[in-house]
C-alpha positions as CSV (number, residue, x, y, z in Angstrom):
1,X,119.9,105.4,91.9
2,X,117.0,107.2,92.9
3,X,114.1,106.0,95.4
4,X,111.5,105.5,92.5
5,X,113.6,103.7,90.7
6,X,115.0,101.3,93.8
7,X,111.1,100.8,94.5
8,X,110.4,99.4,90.9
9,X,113.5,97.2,91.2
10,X,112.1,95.8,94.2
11,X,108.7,95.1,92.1
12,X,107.4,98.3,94.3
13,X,104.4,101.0,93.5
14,X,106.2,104.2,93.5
15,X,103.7,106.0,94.0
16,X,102.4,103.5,97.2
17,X,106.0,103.7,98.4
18,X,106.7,107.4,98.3
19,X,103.5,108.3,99.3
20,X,104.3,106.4,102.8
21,X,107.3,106.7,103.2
22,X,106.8,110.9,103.1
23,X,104.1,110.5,105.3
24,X,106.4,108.7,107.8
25,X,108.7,111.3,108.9
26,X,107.4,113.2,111.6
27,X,106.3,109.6,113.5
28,X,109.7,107.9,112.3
29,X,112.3,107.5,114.8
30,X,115.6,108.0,113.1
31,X,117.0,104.8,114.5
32,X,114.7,103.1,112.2
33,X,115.1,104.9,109.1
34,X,116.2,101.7,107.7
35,X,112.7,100.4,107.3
36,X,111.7,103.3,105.0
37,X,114.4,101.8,102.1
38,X,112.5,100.2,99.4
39,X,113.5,96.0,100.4
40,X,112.5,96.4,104.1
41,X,109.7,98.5,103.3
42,X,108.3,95.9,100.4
43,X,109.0,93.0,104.3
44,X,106.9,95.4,106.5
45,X,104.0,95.5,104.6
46,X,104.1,91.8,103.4
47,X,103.5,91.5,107.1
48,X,101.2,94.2,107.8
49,X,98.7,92.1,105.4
């Protein structure tokens, strides 16, 4: 399954999600590369708002 498609079958922009998730990288400690899959992503920024 690819990431766009994962996003839209968690009700995700896939162009939102990609669009931060590439961004992230270069800040993102590789212990939490978790957060950047599309369900724990959708959580963080549910409570980012």
């Amino acid at each position: 399954m690819s990431l766009i498609q994962s996003a839209k079958l968690n009700g995700l922009d896939p162009y939102a999600y990609l669009r931060d998730v590439l961004e992230r990288p270069p800040t993102q400690q590789a212990s939490r590369v978790a957060e950047l899959l599309p369900p724990q992503w959708r959580s963080r920024q549910a409570e980012a708002r």
